[in-house]
C-alpha positions as CSV (number, residue, x, y, z in Angstrom):
1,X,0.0,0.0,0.0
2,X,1.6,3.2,-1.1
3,X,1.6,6.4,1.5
4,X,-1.0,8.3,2.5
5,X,-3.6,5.8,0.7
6,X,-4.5,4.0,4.1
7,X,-6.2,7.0,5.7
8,X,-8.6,9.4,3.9
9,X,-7.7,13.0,3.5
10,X,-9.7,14.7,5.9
11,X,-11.3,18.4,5.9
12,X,-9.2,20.5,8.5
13,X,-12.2,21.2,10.7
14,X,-12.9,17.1,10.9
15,X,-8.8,17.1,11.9
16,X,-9.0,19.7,14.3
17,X,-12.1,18.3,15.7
18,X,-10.5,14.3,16.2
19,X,-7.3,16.2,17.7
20,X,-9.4,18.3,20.2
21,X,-11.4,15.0,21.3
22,X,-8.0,13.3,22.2
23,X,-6.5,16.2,24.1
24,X,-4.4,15.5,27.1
25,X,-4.2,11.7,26.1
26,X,-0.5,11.8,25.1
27,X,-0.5,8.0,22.8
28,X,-4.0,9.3,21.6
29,X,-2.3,12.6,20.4
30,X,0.7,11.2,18.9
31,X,-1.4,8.3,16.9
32,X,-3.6,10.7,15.3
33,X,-0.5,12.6,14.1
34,X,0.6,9.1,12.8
35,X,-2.6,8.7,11.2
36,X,-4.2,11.9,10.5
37,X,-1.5,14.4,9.8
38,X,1.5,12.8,8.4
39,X,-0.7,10.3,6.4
40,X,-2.0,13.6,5.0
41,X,1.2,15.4,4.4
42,X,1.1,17.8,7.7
43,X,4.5,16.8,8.8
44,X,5.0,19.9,10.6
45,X,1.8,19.7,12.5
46,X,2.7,15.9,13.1
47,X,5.6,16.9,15.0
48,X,3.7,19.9,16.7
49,X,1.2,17.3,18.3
50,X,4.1,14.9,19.5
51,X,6.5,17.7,20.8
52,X,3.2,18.8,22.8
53,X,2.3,15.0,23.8
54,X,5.9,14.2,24.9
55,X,5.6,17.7,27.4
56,X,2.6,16.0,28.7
57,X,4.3,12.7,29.4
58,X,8.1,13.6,29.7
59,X,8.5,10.1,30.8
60,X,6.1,7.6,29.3
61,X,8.4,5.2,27.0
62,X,5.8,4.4,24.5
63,X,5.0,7.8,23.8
64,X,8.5,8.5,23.2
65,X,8.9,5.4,20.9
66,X,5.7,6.7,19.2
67,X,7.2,9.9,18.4
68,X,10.4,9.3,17.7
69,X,9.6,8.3,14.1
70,X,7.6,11.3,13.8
71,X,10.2,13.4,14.3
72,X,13.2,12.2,12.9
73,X,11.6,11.7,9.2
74,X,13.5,13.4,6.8
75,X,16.9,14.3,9.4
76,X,19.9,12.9,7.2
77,X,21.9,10.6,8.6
78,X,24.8,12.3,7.8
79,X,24.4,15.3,10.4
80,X,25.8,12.5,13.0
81,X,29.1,10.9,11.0
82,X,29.8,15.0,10.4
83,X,29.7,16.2,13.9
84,X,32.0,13.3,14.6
85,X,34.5,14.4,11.9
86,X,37.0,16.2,14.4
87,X,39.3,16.8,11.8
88,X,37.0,19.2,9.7
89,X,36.2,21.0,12.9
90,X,39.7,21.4,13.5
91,X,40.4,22.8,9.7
92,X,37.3,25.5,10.2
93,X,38.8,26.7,13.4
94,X,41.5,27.6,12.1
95,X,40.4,29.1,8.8
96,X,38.0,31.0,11.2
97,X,40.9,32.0,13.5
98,X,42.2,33.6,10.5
99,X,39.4,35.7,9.6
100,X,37.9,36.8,12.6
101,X,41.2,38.0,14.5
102,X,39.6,41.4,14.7
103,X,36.3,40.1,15.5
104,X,33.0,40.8,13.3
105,X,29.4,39.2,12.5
106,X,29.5,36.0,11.0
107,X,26.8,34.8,8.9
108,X,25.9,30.9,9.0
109,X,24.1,29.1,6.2
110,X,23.1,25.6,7.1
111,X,23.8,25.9,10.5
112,X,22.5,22.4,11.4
113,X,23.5,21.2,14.7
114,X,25.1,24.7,15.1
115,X,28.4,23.5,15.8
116,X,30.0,25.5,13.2
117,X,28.3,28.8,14.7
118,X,30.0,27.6,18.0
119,X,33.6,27.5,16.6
120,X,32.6,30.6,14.9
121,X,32.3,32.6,18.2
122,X,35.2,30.6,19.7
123,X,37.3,31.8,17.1
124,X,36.6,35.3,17.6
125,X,33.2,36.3,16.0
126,X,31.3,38.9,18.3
127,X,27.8,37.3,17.4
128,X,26.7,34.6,14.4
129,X,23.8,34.6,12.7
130,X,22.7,31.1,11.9
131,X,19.8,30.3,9.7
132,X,18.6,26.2,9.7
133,X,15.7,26.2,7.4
134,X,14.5,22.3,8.8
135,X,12.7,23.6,11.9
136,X,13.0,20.2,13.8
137,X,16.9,20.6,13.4
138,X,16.7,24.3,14.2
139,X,15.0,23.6,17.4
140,X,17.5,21.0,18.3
141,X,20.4,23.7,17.4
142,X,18.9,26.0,19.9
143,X,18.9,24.0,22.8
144,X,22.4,22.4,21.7
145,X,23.7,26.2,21.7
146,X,21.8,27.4,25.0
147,X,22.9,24.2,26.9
148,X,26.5,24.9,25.5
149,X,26.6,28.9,27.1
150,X,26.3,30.8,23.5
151,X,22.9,31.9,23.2
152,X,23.6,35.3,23.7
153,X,26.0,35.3,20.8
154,X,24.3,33.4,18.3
155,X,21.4,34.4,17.1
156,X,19.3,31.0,15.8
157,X,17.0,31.6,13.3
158,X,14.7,28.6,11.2
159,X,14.4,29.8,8.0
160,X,16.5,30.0,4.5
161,X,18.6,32.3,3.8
162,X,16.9,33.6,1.4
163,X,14.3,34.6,3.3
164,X,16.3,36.5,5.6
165,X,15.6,40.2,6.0
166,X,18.5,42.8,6.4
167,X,17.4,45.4,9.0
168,X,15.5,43.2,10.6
169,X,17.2,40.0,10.9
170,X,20.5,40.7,10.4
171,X,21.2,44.5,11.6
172,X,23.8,45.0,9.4
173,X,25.8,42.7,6.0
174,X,27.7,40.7,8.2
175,X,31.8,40.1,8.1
176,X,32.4,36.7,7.4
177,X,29.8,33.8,5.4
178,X,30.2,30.5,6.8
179,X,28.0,27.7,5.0
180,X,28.0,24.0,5.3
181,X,28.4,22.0,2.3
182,X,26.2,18.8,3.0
183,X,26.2,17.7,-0.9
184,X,29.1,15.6,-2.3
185,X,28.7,17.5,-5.4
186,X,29.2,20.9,-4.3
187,X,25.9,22.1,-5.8
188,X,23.1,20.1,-3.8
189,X,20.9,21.9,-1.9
190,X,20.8,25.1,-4.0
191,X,23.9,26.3,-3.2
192,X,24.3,28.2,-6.1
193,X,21.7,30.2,-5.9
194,X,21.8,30.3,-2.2
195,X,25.5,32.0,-2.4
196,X,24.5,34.5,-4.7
197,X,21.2,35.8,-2.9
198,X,23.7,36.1,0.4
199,X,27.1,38.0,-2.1
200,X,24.3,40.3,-2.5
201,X,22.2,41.0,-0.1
202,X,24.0,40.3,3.3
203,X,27.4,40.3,3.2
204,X,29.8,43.4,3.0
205,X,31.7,44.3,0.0
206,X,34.3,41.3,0.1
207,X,34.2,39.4,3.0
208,X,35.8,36.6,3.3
209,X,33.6,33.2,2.5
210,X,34.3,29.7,4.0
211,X,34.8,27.6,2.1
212,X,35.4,29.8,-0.8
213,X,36.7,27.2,-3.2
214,X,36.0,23.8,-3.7
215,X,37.2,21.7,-6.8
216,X,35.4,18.6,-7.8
217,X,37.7,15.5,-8.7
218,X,36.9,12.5,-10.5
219,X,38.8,9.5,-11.4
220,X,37.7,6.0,-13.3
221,X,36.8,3.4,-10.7
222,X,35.8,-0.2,-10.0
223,X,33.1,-1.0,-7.6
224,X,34.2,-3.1,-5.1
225,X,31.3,-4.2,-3.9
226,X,29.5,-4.5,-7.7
227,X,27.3,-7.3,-6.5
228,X,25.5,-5.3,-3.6
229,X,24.7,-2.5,-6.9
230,X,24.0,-4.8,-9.8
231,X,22.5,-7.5,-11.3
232,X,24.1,-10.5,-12.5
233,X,23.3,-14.4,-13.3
234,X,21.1,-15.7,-10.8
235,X,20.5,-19.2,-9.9
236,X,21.4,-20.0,-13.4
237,X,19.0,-17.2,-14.9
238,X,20.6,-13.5,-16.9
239,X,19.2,-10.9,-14.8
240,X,21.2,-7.7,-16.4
241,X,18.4,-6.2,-18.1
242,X,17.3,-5.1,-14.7
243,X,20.3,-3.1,-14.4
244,X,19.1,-0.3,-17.0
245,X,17.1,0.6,-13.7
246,X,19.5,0.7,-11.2
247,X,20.4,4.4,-9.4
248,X,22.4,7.0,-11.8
249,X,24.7,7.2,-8.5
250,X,25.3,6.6,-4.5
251,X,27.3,7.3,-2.0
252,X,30.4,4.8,-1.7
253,X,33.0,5.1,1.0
254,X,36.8,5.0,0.3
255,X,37.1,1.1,0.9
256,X,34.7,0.4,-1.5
257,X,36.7,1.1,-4.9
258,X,39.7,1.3,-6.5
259,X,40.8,3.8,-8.4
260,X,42.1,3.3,-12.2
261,X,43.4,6.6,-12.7
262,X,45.0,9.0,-10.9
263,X,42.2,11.9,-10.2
264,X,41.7,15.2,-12.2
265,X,39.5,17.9,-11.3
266,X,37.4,18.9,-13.4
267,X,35.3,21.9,-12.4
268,X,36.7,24.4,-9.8
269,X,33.9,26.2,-8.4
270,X,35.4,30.0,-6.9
271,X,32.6,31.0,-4.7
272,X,34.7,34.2,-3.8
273,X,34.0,36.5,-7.0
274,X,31.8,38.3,-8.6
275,X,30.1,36.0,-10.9
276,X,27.9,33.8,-9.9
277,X,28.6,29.3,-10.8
278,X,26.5,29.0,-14.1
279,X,26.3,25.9,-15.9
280,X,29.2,24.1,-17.5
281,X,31.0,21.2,-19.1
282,X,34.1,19.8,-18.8
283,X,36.6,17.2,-19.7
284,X,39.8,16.2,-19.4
285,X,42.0,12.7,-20.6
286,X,42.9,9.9,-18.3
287,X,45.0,6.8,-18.2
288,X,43.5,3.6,-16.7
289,X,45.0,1.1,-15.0
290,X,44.5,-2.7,-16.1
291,X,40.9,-3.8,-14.3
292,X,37.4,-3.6,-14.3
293,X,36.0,0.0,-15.0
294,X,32.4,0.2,-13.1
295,X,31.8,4.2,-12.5
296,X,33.0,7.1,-11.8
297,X,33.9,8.3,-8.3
298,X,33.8,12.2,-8.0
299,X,34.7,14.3,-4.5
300,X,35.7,17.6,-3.3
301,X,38.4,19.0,-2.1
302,X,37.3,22.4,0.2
303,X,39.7,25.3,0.5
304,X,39.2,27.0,3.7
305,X,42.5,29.4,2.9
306,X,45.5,29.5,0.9
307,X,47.1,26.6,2.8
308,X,44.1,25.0,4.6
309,X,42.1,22.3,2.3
310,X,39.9,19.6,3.4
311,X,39.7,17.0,1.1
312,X,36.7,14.9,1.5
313,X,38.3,11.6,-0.3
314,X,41.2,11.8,3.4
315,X,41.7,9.2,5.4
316,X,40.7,11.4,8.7
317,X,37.4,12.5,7.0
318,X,34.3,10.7,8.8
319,X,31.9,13.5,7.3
320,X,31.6,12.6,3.5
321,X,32.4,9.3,1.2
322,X,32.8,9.7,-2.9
323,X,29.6,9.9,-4.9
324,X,29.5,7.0,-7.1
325,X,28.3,7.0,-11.4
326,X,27.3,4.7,-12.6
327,X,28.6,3.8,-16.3
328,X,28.4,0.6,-18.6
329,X,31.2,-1.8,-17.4
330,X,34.2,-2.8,-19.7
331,X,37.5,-4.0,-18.6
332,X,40.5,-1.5,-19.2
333,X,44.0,-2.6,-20.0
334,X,47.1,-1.1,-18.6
335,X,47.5,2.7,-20.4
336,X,44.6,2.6,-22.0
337,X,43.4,6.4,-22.4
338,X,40.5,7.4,-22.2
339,X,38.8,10.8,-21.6
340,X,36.5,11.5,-18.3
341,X,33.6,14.0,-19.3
342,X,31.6,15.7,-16.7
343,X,28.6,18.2,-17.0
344,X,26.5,20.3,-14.2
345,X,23.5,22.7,-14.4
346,X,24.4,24.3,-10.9
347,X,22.2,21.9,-9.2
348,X,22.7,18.6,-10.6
349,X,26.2,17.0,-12.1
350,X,26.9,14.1,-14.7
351,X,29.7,12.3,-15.7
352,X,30.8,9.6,-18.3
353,X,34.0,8.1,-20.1
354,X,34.8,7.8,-23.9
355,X,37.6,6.4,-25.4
């Protein structure tokens, strides 16, 4: 049975009148948001109805194991391998050391579990501005920056960026953008656009931007765990058709290819200047080492400064792995050249080899 099919959509005066009837009864509260509100795409009010049950019942397990689906839909995984990743922390700090030696606003984009914001006013800045549009994470960054003493120098707010006001949200363009790259392309999440509204409306006249660079590498690969992502003979019967259905790309970790090239960068995206990132296409020749070729692996590597890079492909990196493309396998023999071609529209990217 497909979502929001096992409930009927309801009129919002026959919600409101099955909520009111359940008032005060915390599992009767948080099932109707199960069955009433997220079945009917009120995922926001969902959580609204459980953050108000679980106050009612701070200590009733079943509520709590009721809710907790609720409202952790749709928070990434990836905001708790990042906050473990130690050494990007370190990296920021010091980048933001840099800039803020003589203090000034900082302006956070993405601040998800606000830690950045935090090392932002450890490193100097005299208040941070942190917009989370995901109000579920927003209201957890609050209460991690209250409960960690810096609530009186960052400023919390859950909306985008783009919505922010200058004058009334942000008193004045702010010293220093900080934003938090959550896509292994560079570009997910609008980012370009995102940069651009803030270059323009919020910052003042060149300040500094972290990360202001990032270049996007790519190299030939074999998929070392092929049989977990494809389709091959099964018991005796050819099941590769199926594979014309398979994802365009995933996430892969570092242990689970090999390269076959050394890696070349093909786009080098300079968030620092004037012009916005428009789209573009790239390409650049490759030689392959003898082996299976399954995909391409593409990552980034961040500048923070001149002399401070974090590339997401190192071995002390815990936040990201390489984004895996998928491309029609053939085995390569030693030397063989080839040419790696890459193509983005500032929000989505695309890659494929030719001899």
């Amino acid at each position: 049975m497909t979502p929001n099919t096992r409930f009927p959509r309801l009129a919002e005066a026959a919600v409101d009148t099955l909520l009111a009837s359940v008032q005060g009864n915390a599992i009767a509260m948080i099932n109707c948001a199960r069955t009433l509100l997220r079945e009917n795409d009120q995922q926001e009010r969902a959580r609204a109805v459980c953050r108000e049950a679980l106050a009612l019942a701070p200590t009733n397990a079943e509520a709590h194991a009721l809710a907790r689906p609720i409202l952790s839909e749709g928070i990434g995984s990836w905001y708790f391998t990042m906050v473990l990743d130690t050494y990007r922390h370190e990296l920021y700090a010091r980048a933001l050391r840099r800039v803020l030696a003589n203090g000034g606003v900082v302006l956070d984009i993405g601040a998800g579990t606000g830690v950045f914001a935090m090392l932002a006013v450890q490193a100097g800045a005299s208040h941070v501005i942190a917009c989370e549009r995901d109000p579920e994470v927003a209201r957890a960054a609050s209460e991690i920056i209250a409960r960690n003493g810096f609530a009186d120098r960052i400023t919390l707010l859950p909306i985008d960026s783009r919505e922010l006001n200058l004058g009334r949200d942000l008193p004045e363009p702010a010293d220093v953008l900080l934003w938090d790259n959550l896509a292994n392309n560079f570009l997910g999440a609008g980012c370009a656009a995102t940069l651009a509204d803030a270059k323009a409306r919020l910052l003042r006249p060149g300040a500094p931007v972290l990360p202001g660079r990032a270049e996007l590498l790519v190299a030939p690969v074999t998929d070392l765990e092929a049989s977990q992502h494809c389709m091959g003979i099964v018991d005796g019967l050819d099941m590769t058709p199926f594979n014309a259905l398979r994802g365009t790309d995933f996430t892969l970790g570092r242990d689970k290819f090999a390269l076959r090239s050394e890696p070349v960068t093909l786009f080098d995206f300079d968030v620092t200047g004037p012009e916005p990132i428009r789209p573009d296409r790239s390409s650049a020749p490759v030689s392959l080492t003898a082996g299976q070729v399954d995909g391409v692996a593409q990552w980034l590597r961040f500048h923070l400064a001149d002399d401070i890079a974090y590339d997401t492909l190192g071995e002390e990196v815990r936040a990201f792995g390489a984004q895996f493309h998928v491309v029609d396998p053939f085995e390569a023999a030693e030397n063989q050249e080839v040419r790696l071609h890459g193509a983005h529209d500032t929000i989505d990217t695309w890659f494929w080899i030719e001899p």
